[in-house]
N, C-alpha and C positions, 0 to 999 in steps of 0.2 A: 507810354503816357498817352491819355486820351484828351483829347480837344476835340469845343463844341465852339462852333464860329458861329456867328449869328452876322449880316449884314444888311444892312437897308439902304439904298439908295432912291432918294428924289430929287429929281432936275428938271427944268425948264429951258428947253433951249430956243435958241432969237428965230430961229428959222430950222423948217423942217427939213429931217434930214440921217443920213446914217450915223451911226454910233458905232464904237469898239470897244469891248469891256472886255479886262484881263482880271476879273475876283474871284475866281474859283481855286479853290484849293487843287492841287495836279494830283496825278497818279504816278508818282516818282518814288525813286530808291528812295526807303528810308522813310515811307508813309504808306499808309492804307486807307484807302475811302471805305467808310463805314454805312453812312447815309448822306445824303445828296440831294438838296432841291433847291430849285430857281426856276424864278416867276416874275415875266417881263410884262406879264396882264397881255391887252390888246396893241401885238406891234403890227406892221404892215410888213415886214419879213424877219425871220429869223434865222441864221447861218451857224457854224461853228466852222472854224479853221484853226490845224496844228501851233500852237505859240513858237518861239525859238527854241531850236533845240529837241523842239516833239514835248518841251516840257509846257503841260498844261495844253491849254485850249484859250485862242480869242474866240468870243461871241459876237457876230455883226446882222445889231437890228436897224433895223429901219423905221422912223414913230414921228407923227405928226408935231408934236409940238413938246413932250413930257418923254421922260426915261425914267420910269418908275419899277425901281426893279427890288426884289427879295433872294435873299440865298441865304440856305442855313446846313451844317454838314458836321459832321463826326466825322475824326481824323486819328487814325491810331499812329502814334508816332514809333516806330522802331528804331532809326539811326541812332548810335551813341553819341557822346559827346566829345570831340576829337581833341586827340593828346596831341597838341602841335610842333612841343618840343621833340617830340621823337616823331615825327612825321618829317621827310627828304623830299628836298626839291628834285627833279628832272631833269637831265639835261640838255639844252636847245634839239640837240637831233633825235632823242630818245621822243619827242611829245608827238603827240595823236593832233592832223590838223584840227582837230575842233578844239584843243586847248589853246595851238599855238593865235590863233584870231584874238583871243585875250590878252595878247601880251603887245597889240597894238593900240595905240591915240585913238579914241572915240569923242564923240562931238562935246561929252561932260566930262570926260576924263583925259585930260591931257599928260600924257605921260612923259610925251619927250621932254616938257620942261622941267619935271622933274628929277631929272638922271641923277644930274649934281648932288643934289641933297640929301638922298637915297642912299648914295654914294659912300656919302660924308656921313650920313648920320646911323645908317643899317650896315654898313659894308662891312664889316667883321664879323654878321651872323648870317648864317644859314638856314634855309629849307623852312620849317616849321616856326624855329627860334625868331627868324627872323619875322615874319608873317605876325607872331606874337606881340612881338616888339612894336609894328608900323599898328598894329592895333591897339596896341596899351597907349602910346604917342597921340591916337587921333582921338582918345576919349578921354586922355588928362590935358591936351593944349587945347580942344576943342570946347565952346559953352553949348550946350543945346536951348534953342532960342527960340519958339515956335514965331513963323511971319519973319521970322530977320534975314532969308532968302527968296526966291521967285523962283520963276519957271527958267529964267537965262540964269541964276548961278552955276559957275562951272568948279571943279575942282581948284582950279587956281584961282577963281575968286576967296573960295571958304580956306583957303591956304593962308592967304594975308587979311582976311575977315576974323578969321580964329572962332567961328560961329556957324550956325545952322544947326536945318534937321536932319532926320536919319539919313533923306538922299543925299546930304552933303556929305556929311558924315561916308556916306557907303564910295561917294565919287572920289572922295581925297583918297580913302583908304587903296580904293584899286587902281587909280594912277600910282601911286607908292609903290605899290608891288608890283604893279607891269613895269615899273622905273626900275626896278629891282631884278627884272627877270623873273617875276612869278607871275602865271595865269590870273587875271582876276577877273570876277564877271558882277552882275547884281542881280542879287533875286529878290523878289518882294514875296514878303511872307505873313502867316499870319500869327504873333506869338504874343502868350500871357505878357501881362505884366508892361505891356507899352504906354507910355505916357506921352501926351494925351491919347487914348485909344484910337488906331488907326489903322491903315494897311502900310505894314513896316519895309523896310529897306533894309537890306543888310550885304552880304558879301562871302563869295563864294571864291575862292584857291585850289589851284590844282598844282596839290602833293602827291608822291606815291602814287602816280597813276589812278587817283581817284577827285573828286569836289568834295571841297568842305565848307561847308559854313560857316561864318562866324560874323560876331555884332560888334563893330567901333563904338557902338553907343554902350554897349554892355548892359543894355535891360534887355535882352534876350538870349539863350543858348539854343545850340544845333539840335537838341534834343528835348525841345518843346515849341518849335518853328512848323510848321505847317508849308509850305513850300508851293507858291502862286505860279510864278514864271522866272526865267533867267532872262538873260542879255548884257550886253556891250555894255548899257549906262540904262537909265531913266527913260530913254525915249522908248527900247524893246519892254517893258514891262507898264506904263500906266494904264493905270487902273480903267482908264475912260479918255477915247480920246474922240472930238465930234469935229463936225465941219465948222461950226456956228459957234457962237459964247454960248455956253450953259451956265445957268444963274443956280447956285446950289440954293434947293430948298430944306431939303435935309439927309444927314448924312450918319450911321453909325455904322462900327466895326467895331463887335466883339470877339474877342478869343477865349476862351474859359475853359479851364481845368476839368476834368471830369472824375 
């Protein structure tokens, strides 16, 4: 499947100063960059550096007062869509250190308080089944609510909230599964069919010795996601992070079918 991202961002920030932008689509298993442009106008420096993981790239500018930037890209998707029931989990001494870092408490995903319930409510399923199950659970007890979390909800906030958006959404779901003993990580991606169109959140498992994606919100699948960056929770992937308040002046994220 071919995807055509189109994104625009304009911002004004209170003082001048560096910037970090994470919106480029990666060159990661399971995708092809087709075409590729971005345009930051007149900054006063421009950088790139490896994102987590080698997946993707930060961009780090530096611009008087304004961050007006354009990117637009074709993405051919080749990963399929992954059969989770028949997908096995690992076990603890079989995993590669870069899964096992997954399966610890990060600043949004608190895993250790989840054990119990985990425990209680998945413990008779396994590997993929189970993975299935923590993601059916967070998109039928969860509302998606645009504005009804901030920048401080963490996982066990949206736990007893019963609400938010995708990042919430994507933080519950990977403390579940590190409570569970499965890898989880977050990637932000970029896929049809998001409501309100944005740069999406979702969740990434390590089965069978490989990552897989998949969406607690369930308006995207692993096989028309475009794949930005990975990390721990929310803080390894935003979109834009500055020194100063940035006053948004305007903001779109398309993803389209091609």
């Amino acid at each position: 499947m071919r995807l055509k991202i189109d994104v625009e961002l304009v911002y004004t920030l209170a003082q001048p100063g560096p910037a970090i932008l994470v919106i480029e689509a990666a060159g990661a298993t399971g995708q092809e960059l087709l075409k590729t442009e971005i345009d930051f106008g007149d900054v006063e420096h421009f950088a790139r550096v490896p994102a987590e993981e080698g997946v993707g790239e930060k961009i780090i500018i530096r611009t008087a007062e304004k961050i007006a930037c354009s990117y637009s890209a074709e993405v051919q998707i080749t990963r399929p869509r992954p059969d989770f029931p028949n997908l096995s989990a690992m076990e603890l001494d079989e995993m590669p250190g870069d899964a096992l870092r997954y399966m610890l408490p990060s600043r949004y995903c608190q895993a250790e308080r989840f054990i119990p319930f985990a425990a209680q409510r998945f413990g008779e399923l396994r590997g993929g089944q189970k993975v299935a199950a923590i993601r059916d659970w967070c998109e039928q007890r969860l509302d998606y609510i645009s504005g009804s979390s901030d920048a401080q909800t963490t996982a066990a906030d949206t736990f007893l909230s019963r609400q938010g958006v995708c990042r919430d959404y994507a933080h519950l779901m990977i403390a579940l599964c590190r409570a569970a003993q499965i890898p989880a990580r977050i990637a932000s991606v970029f896929a049809p069919g998001v409501e309100p169109p944005d740069f999406h959140a979702v969740v990434e498992v390590y089965l069978d010795g490989n990552w897989h994606l998949i969406d607690p919100t369930g308006m995207a699948h692993a096989d028309e996601m475009a794949v930005i960056a990975v990390g721990r929770d929310a803080v390894d992937v935003a979109f834009m992070t500055t020194n100063s308040y940035a006053e948004l002046e305007r903001q779109t994220v398309l993803a389209t079918r091609l």
